[in-house]
C-alpha positions as CSV (number, residue, x, y, z in Angstrom):
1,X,0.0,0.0,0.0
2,X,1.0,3.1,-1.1
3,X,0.0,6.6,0.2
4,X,0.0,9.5,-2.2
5,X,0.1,13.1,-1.8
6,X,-1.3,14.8,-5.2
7,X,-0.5,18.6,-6.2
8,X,0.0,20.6,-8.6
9,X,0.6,24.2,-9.7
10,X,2.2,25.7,-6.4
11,X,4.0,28.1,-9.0
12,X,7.1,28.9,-6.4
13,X,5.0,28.6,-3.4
14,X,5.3,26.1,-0.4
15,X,4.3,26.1,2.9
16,X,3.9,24.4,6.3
17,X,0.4,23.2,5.7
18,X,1.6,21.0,2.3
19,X,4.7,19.9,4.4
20,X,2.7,18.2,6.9
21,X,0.2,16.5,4.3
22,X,4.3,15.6,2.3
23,X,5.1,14.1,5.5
24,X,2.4,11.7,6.0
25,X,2.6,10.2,3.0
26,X,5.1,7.8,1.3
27,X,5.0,9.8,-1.9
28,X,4.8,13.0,-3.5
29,X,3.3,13.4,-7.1
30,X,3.3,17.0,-8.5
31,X,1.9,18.0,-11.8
32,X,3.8,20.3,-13.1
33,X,3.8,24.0,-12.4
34,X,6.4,23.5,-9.9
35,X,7.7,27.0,-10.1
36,X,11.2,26.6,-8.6
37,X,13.8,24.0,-8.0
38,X,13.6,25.1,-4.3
39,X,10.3,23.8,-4.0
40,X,11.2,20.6,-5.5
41,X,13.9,19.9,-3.4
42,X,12.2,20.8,-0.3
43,X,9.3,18.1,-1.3
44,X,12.1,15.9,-2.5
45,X,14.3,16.4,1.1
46,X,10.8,15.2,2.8
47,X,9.1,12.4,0.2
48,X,10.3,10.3,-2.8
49,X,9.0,12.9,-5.5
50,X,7.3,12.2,-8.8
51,X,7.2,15.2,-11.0
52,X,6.7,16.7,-14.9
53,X,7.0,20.5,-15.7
54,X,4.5,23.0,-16.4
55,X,4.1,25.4,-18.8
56,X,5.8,28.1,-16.6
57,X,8.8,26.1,-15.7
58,X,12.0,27.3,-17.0
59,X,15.1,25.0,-17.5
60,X,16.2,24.2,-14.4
61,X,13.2,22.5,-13.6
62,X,13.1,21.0,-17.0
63,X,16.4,19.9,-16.3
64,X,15.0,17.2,-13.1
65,X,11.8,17.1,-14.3
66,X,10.1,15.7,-17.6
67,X,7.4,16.6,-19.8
68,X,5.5,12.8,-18.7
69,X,6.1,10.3,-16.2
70,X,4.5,7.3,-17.1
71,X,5.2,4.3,-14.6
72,X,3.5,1.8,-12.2
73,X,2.5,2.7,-8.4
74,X,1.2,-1.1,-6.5
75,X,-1.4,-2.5,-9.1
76,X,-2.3,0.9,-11.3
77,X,-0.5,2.3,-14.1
78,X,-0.2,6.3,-13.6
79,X,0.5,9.1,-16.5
80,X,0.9,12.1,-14.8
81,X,1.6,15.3,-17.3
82,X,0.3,19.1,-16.9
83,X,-2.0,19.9,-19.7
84,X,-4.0,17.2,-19.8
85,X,-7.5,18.6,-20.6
86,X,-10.8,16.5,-19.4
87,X,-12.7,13.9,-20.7
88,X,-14.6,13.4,-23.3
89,X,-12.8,17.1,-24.6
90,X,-9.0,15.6,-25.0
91,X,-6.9,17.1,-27.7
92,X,-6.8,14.5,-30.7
93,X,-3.1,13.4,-29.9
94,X,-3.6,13.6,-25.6
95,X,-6.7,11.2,-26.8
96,X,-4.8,8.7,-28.9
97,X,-1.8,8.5,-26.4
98,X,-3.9,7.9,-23.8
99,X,-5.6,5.3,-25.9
100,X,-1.9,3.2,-26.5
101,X,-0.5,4.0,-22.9
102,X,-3.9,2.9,-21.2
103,X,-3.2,4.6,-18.0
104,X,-5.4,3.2,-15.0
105,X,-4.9,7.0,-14.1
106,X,-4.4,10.1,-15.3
107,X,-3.2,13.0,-13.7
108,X,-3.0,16.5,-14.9
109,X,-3.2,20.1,-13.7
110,X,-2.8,23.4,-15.4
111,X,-6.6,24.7,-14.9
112,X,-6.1,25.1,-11.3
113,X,-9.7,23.5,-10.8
114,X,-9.9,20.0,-8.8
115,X,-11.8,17.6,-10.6
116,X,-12.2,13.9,-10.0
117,X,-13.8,12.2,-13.5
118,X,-14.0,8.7,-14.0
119,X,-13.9,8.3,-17.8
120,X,-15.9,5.8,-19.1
121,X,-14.5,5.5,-22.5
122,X,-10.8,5.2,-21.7
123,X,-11.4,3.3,-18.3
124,X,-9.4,5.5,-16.5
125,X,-9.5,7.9,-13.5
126,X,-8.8,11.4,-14.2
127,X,-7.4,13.6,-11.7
128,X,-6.5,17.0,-11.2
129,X,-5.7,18.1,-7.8
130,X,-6.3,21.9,-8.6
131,X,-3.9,24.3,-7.6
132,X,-1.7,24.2,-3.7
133,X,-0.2,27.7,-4.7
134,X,-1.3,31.4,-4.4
135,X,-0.7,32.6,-8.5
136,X,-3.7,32.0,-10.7
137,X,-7.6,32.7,-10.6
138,X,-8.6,29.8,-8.2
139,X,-10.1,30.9,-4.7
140,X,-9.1,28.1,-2.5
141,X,-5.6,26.0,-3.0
142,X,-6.1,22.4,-2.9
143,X,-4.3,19.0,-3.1
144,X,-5.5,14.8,-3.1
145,X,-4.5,12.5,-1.3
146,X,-5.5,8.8,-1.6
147,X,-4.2,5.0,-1.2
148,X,-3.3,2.8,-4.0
149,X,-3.1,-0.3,-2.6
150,X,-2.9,-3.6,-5.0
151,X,-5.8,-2.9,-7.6
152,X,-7.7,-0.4,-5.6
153,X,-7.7,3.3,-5.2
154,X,-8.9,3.7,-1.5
155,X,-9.5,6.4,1.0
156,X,-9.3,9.5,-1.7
157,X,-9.9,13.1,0.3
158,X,-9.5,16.6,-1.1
159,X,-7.1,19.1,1.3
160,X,-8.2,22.2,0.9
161,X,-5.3,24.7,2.3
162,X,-6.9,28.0,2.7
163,X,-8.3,30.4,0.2
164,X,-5.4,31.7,-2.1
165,X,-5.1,35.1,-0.5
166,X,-4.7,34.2,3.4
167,X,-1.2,33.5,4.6
């Protein structure tokens, strides 16, 4: 059994509140929007850390980070990139990778709105933690956490850190 910590799109921005979720859990997973290498490594000092880059991530995050990670957690086969879109709407190439890598999930962020979609068509649980950080248009920062353990995907709970103005 594994215990997961999802985020994404802390754009430069950590704090004690997603350090004590990191520290509960046997892994971080962080799509992409990272931000800085500093908030990398202070996940990565904490928590095993899986993590792509965003679309604001220069090359220094490029540089430890890549575009997809595509790789097996217990039972589940996980993609995690940034812009992933939501089902049914996929791009027309997101849709036919997707339909060759047949994740069991599929993480993405970039919209900075947590959504939860099982999609039927693809068989695959789409996730995207919305955003932990205080840069973009959503009003509370959240992050997922949940248990992959064998086959199952158990005990999933949104954190909701605070709206994105308090400190």
């Amino acid at each position: 059994m594994r215990k997961i910590l999802l985020l994404s799109d802390t754009h430069g921005y950590i704090d004690e509140a997603i350090l004590k979720h990191a520290s509960e859990a046997d892994e971080v997973w962080h799509a992409g929007d990272i931000g800085s290498v500093n908030v990398y490594d202070t996940l990565a000092a904490i928590k095993p850390v899986k993590a792509v880059y965003g679309n604001i991530d220069g090359r220094e995050i490029r540089s430890i980070c890549p575009e997809n990670q595509v790789f097996h957690c217990e039972g589940k086969k996980i993609w995690i990139t940034h812009i992933g879109g939501y089902p049914p709407n996929y791009n027309p190439t997101l849709k036919r990778l997707l339909q060759e890598i047949k994740p069991d999930i599929f993480i993405c962020g970039h919209s900075h709105i947590l959504k939860v979609i099982f999609d039927k068509n693809l068989n695959l649980l789409h996730i995207n933690p919305g955003a932990a950080g205080k840069h973009g248009l959503h009003s509370v920062r959240t992050m997922v956490r949940f248990r992959i353990d064998g086959d199952d995907i158990k005990n999933m709970d949104v954190i909701q850190l605070g709206k994105r103005g308090e400190l």
